[in-house]
N, C-alpha and C positions, 0 to 999 in steps of 0.2 A: 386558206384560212389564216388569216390575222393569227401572229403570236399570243399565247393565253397565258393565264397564272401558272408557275409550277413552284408551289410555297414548299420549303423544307426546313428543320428543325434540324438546328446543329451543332455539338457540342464546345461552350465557350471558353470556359476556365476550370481548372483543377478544380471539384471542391473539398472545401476542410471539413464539412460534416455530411451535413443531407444536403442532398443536390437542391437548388433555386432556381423555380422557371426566370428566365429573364436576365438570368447572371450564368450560372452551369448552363442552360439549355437556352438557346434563343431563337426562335421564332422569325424565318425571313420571307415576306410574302413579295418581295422587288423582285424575282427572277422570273423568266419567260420561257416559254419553249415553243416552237413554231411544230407545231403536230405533223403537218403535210412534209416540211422539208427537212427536216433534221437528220444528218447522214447517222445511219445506224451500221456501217460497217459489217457488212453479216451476221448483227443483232439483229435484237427486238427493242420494241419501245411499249413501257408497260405502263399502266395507270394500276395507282397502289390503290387498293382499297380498304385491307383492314393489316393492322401491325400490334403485333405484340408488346406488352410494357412486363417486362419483369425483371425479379430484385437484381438477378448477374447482373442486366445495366450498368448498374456503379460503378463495376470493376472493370468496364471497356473507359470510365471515365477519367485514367489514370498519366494519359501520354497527351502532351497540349498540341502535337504534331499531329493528332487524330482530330478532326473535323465533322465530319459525317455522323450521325446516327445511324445504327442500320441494327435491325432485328426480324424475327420469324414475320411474315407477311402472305398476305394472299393478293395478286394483281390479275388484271384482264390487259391481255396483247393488243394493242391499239393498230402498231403497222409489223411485218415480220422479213426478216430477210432470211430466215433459217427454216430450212426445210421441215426440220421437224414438229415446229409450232406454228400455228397458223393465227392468222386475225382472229379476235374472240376466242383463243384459248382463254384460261384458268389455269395461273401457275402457280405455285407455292417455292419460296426458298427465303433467301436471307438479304432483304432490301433497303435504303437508304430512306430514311425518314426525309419523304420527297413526295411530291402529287405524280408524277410524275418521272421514268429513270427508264436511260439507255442501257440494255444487259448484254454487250459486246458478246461472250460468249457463253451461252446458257448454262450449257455441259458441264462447263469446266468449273461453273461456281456453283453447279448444285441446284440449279431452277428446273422445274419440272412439270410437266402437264397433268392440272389433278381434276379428275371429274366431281361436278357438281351431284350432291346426294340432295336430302330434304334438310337437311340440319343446315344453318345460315354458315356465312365464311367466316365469322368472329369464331367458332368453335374448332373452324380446324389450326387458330391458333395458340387454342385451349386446351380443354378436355380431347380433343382429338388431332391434338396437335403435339407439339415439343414438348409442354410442360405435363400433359396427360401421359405421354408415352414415358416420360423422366420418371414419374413414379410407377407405371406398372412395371415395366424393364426393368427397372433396380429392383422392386419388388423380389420379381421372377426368378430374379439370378442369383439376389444375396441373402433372404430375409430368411431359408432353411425352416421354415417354421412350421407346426403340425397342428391339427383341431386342438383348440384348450390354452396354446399360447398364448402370451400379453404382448402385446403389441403398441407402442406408443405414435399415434399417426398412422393406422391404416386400417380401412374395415378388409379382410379377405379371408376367405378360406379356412369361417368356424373360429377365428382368435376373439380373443377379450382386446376391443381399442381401446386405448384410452386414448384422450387429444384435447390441445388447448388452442386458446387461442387470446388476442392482445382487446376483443371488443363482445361483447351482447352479443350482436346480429351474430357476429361469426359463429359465437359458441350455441344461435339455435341452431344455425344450418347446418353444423355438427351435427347436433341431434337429430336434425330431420334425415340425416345421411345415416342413421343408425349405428354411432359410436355408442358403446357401452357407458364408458364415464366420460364426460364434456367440464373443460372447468376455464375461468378466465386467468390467466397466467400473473395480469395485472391485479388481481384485488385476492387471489389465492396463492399460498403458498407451493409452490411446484414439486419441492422435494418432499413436500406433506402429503400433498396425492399419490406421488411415486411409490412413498412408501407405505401409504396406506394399500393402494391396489395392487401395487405389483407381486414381489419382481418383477422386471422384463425381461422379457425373452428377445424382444426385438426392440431396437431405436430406430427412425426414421427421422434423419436429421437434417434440417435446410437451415437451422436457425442458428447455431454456433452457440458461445458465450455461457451465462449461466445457464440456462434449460439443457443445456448439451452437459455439463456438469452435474443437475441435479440425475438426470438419466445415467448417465456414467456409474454414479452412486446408487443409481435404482438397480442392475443391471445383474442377474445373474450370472454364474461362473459360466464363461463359454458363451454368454449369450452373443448377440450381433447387430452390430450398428451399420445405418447405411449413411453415407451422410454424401449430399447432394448439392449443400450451399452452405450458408453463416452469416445471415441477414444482418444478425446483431451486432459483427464486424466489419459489413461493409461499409460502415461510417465512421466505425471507431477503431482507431490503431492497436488495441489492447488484446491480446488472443485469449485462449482458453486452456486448461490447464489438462494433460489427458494421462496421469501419472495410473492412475485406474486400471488404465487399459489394461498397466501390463501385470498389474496386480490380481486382478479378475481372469486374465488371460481370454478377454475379449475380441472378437474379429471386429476390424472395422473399412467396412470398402467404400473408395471413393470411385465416381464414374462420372462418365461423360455419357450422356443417350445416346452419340452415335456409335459408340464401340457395342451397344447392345442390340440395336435396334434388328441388323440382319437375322438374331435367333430368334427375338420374340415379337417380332411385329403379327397381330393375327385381328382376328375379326373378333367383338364383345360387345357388353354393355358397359355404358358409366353413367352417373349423374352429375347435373353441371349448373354452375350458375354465375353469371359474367357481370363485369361490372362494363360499362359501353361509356365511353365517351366521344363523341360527334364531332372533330374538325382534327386538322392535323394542328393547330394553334394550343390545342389543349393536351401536346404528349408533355411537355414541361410540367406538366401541374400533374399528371397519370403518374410518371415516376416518384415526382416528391409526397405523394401518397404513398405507393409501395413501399417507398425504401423509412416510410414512415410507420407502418402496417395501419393507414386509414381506410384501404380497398376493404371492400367486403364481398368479395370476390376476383375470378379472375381476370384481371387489366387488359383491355383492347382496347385501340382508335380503330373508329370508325373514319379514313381516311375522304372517302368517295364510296355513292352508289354504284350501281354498273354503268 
């Protein structure tokens, strides 16, 4: 077989605020890959087919010595030299925004063989994936909470949600999801909700900045914060102010999903709803959405079919 396209998306320049397809991210379709003879050294060689876009991006976009994009992904094994995966497996782990990528040694970076259910391969980078597990895990571990609790960000186990969000769309599909109170962060004031429904009992926090402040201020004595990201710093150098904490005498845990994942990983239900974009040409313009909050769901390429 004649050498074929193997386009990958890689990262260009620091940026000063929101990342720019075409300046931060750019787009190379020149390179090749010869599928028959390419030495894979007791790898595999993988065709990527769907990659995750979410907000942490920004902060892998900080060192000009890093090149590559890579995030949560689902590929199919094209040729195998490892015993334990075979042609046409299904693996999941952490890949180079690439058509195309040799995984030297599987094991050792975490790729693994997942079987295919009825639900599509965009979700196990979703809802049943990294960012679905980031919230139940944290959930499970830090949020202590009992029937009758206020909850900001999370429907579970009998609490009052409350939850916002920066668009329309977002704040129905809140609703349709069965939050209690839904409100647009943009055209309502946050700390007027807060105060009107709360206390909280619990904060679930990705977003940093004011909203993590207005909450702080919502926030009963002893209550508990989980906090996951800080969207609304990772374009802007300015932090957040957390004098509260220790005046309320508040918990606040920060986590990584992989330190939780061995206790609570289990079998459930969730509801889900994705936003798809079709080529690997279009993760530049996927990020500068997120890190803008335009997504109205959660961010996938669709890299390749099978």
């Amino acid at each position: 077989m004649a050498p074929i396209r193997n386009a990958v998306v890689n990262f260009n320049e620091i940026p000063t605020g929101y990342p720019i397809p075409g300046r931060t991210t750019v787009y190379d379709a020149s390179q090749t890959v010869d599928l028959d003879n390419v030495p894979l050294n007791g790898g595999i060689l993988i065709k990527t087919l769907v990659l995750s876009i979410d907000p942490y991006l920004r902060g892998k976009m900080r060192d000009a010595s890093v090149k590559s994009l890579h995030n949560c992904g689902i590929a199919r094994v094209v040729h195998s030299e490892n015993a334990d995966i075979k042609v046409g497996d299904h693996v999941t782990g952490v890949f180079n925004f690439q058509e195309y990528s040799i995984i030297p040694d599987p094991s050792r970076v975490g790729v693994r063989v997942i079987a295919k259910t009825t639900l599509p391969w965009s979700v196990y980078v979703g809802a049943a994936g990294m960012p679905g597990e980031t919230a139940y895990f944290g959930y499970k571990e830090y949020a202590h909470a009992k029937k009758g609790d206020t909850i900001f960000l999370a429907k579970m186990d009998g609490l009052k949600v409350i939850a916002s969000a920066g668009t329309d769309k977002k704040v129905a599909f809140m609703k349709e999801l069965g939050a209690d109170v839904v409100f647009n962060y943009k055209t309502e004031d946050t700390l007027g909700v807060l105060k009107r429904e709360g206390p909280l009992d619990v904060y679930w926090d990705n977003v940093g900045g004011a909203i993590l402040d207005a909450a702080i201020e919502s926030m009963k004595d002893h209550g508990h914060i989980i906090a996951c990201g800080a969207i609304s710093a990772y374009n802007d150098p300015r932090g957040q102010h957390f004098k509260q904490l220790f005046a309320r005498s508040l918990t606040i845990n920060g986590f990584l999903v992989l330190d939780l994942m061995p206790k609570w990983e289990e079998d459930g239900e969730f509801k889900y709803r994705e936003e798809i974009m079709v080529g690997l040409e279009h993760a530049g313009e996927a990020l500068r959405k997120i890190q803008m909050g335009e997504n109205v769901a959660k961010s996938v390429i669709v890299v390749a079919e099978e």
